[in-house]
C-alpha positions in Angstrom: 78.9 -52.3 -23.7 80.2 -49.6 -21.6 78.4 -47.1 -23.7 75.0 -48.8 -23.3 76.1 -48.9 -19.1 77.1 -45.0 -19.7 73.5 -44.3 -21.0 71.8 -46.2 -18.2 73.7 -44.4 -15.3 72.7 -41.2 -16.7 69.4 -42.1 -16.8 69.1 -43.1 -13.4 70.5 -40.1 -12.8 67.6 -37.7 -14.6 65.6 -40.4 -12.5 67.1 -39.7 -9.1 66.3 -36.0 -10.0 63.2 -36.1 -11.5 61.4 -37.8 -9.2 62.3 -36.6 -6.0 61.9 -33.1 -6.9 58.4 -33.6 -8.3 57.0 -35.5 -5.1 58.0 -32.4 -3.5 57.1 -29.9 -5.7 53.5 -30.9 -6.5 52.0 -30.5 -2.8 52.7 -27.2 -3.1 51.2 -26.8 -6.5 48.1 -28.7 -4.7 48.2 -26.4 -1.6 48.6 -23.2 -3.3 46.7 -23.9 -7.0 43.3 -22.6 -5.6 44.8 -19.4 -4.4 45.8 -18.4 -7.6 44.3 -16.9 -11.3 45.1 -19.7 -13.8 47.7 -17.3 -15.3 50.0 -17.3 -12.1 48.8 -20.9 -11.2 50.4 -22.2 -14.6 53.9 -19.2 -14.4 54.3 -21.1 -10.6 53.3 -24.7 -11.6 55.8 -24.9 -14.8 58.4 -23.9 -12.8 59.7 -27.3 -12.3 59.6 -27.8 -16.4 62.9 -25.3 -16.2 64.3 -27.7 -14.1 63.3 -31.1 -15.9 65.0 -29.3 -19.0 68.3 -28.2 -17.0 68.7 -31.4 -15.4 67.8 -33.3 -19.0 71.0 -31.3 -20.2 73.5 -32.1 -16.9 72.6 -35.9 -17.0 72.0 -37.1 -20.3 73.3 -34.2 -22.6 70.1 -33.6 -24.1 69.9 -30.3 -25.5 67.4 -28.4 -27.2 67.6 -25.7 -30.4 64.4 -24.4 -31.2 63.9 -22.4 -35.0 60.9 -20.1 -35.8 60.4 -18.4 -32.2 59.0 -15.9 -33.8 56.1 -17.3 -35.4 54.5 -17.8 -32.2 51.9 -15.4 -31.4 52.8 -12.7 -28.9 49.1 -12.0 -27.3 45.9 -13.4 -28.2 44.7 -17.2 -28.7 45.9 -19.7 -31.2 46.0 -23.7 -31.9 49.1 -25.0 -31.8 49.5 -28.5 -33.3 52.1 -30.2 -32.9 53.9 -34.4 -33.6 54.1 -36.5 -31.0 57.0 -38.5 -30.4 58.4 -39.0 -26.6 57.6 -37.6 -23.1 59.9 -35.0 -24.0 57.8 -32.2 -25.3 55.1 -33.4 -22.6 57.7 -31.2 -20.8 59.2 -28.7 -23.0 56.2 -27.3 -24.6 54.9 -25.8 -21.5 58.3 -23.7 -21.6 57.4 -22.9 -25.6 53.4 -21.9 -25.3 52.5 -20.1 -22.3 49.9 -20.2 -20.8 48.3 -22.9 -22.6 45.5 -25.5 -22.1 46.7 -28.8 -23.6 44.5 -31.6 -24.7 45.6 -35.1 -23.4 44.0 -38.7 -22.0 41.7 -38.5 -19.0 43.9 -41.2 -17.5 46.9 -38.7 -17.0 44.9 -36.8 -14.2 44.7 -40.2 -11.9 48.6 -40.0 -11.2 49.0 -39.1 -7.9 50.6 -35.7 -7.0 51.6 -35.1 -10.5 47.9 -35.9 -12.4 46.6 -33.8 -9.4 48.1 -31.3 -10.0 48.0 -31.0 -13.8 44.4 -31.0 -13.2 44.3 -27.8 -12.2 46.1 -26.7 -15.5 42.8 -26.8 -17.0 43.6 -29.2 -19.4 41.1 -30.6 -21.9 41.5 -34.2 -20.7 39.6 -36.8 -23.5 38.0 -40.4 -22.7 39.9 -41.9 -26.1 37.7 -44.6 -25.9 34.4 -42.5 -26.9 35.9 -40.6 -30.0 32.6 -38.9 -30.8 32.0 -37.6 -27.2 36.2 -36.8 -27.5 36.0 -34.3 -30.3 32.2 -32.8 -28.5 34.3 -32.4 -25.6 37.6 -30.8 -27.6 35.4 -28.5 -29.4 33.1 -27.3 -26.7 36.3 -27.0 -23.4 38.6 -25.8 -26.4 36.4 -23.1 -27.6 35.7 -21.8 -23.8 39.8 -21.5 -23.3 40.0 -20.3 -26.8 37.7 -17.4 -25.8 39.7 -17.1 -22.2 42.5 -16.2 -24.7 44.6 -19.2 -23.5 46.4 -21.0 -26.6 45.5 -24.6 -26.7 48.2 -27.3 -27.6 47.1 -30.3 -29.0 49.0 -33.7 -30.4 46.5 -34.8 -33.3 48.2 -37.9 -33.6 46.8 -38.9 -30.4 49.7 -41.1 -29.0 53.0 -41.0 -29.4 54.5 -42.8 -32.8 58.3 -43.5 -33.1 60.6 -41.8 -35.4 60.0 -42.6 -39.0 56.5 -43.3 -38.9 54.2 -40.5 -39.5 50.9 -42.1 -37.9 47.2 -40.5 -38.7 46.7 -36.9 -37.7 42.8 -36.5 -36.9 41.3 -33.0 -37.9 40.3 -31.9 -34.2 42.6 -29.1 -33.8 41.8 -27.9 -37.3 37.5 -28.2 -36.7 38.7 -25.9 -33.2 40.9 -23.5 -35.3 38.2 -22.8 -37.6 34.7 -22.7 -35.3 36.8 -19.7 -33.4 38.6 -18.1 -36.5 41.7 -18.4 -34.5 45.0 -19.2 -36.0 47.2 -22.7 -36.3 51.0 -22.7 -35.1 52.0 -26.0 -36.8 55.3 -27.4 -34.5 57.7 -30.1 -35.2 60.4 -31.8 -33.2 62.3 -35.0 -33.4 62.4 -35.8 -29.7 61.9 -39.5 -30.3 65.6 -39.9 -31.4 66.5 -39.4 -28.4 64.3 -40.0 -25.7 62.3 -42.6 -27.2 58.4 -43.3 -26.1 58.3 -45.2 -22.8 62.3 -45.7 -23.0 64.4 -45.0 -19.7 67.0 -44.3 -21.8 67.6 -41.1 -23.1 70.8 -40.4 -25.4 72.7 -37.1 -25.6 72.0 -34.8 -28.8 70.2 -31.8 -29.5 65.8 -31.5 -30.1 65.6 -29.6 -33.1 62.0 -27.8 -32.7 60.9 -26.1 -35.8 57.7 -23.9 -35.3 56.3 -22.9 -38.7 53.7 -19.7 -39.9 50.6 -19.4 -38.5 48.1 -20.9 -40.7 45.1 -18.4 -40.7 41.3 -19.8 -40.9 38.9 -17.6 -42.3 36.7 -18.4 -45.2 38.4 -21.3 -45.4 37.0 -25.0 -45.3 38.6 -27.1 -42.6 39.9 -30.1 -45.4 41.9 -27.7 -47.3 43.5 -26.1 -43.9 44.1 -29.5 -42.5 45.8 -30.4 -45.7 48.1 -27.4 -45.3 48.8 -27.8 -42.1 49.6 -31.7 -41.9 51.1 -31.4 -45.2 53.8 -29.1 -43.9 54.3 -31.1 -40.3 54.7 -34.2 -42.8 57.5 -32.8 -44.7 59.2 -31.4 -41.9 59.6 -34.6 -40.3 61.0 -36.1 -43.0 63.6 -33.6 -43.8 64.4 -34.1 -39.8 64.3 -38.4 -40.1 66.8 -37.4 -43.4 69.3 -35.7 -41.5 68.6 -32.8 -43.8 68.5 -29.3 -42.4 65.5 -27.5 -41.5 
């Protein structure tokens, strides 16, 4: 009981932060944003994200221990593809892959203030309900920021899917990854343990994000990549949900 009253007063906490700070943060994003190259418009906008992360740690303990840095590309564009369990790594990733253009649900950009000004992040934002005009649209904005040289980030799950389910990972990013003969950076976390989708609670622990080798593309067909890649963010998630170590 007075665990369970612990966990809520810390997340009111994060709350009490979180939400003040990013009604006043995003007008200046929106006032700003135009002035700005998209490089410096996403360094000044993802400010905050250091702060979300800090303040994560203060209030609810939630740390974060992140393994295979280095396999992120230093320069140049890549896919990175990544599980999707919490709002978590809605946050953290834009700390990870920078810059990046990351492909999410049209209705995101309708939030006031916050949607505004993710907007102007030139995200690839997808009408889910129109999967056929969806992967048109991933394929043709992902393959202009691809050639921009901006990394794109995308979730292939396509919603977030609790811990211990794996969920079906659709072959977008793979299909992008291959029509521009740019690498994969397969990522996986196990967020969802403690901040679980569309829970105000979050519990104290440490994200363990593992990012793996880049996959490469050429002369390759896109079912034997996607196998590889899947395959690997599979069996990583299940050596996390095992306890085991990664």
């Amino acid at each position: 009981m007075r665990s369970g009253l612990l966990l809520k007063l810390r997340a009111v906490l994060f709350a009490l932060g979180f939400y003040p700070v990013t009604i006043l943060f995003a007008p200046f994003c929106l006032l700003l944003g135009p002035l700005l190259s998209f490089r410096q418009r996403f360094a000044f906008f993802t400010i905050i994200n250091y702060f979300y992360i800090f303040w994560l740690r203060v209030t609810c303990g939630l740390k974060v221990e992140v393994i295979g840095r280095e396999n992120l590309p230093k320069e140049g564009a890549f896919v990175a593809v990544a599980n999707h369990q919490s709002e978590w790594e809605t946050l953290y990733f834009q700390l990870l892959v920078r810059p990046q253009a990351v492909v999410l649900k049209r209705e995101l950009l309708k939030i006031p203030l916050f949607g505004w000004a993710l907007g102007m992040l030139s995200p690839i934002a997808l009408d889910r309900s129109k999967p056929r005009d969806a992967l048109k649209q991933l394929l043709q904005q992902g393959s202009e920021r691809l050639k921009d040289g901006t990394p794109v980030l995308i979730f292939p799950q396509g919603t977030r899917v609790p811990v211990g389910k794996l969920g079906r990972f659709n072959k977008g990013g793979t299909m992008l990854a291959v029509s521009n003969e740019v690498p994969i950076i397969p990522i996986v976390h196990d967020a969802g343990r403690y901040w679980p989708g569309k829970s105000f609670i979050k519990y104290p622990g440490v994200v363990k994000v593992r990012i793996g080798k880049p996959v490469m593309v050429a002369d390759r067909p896109v079912d034997e990549i996607h196998a590889e890649v899947i395959g690997w963010i599979e069996q990583e998630m299940k050596l996390q949900e095992s306890g085991e170590e990664v």
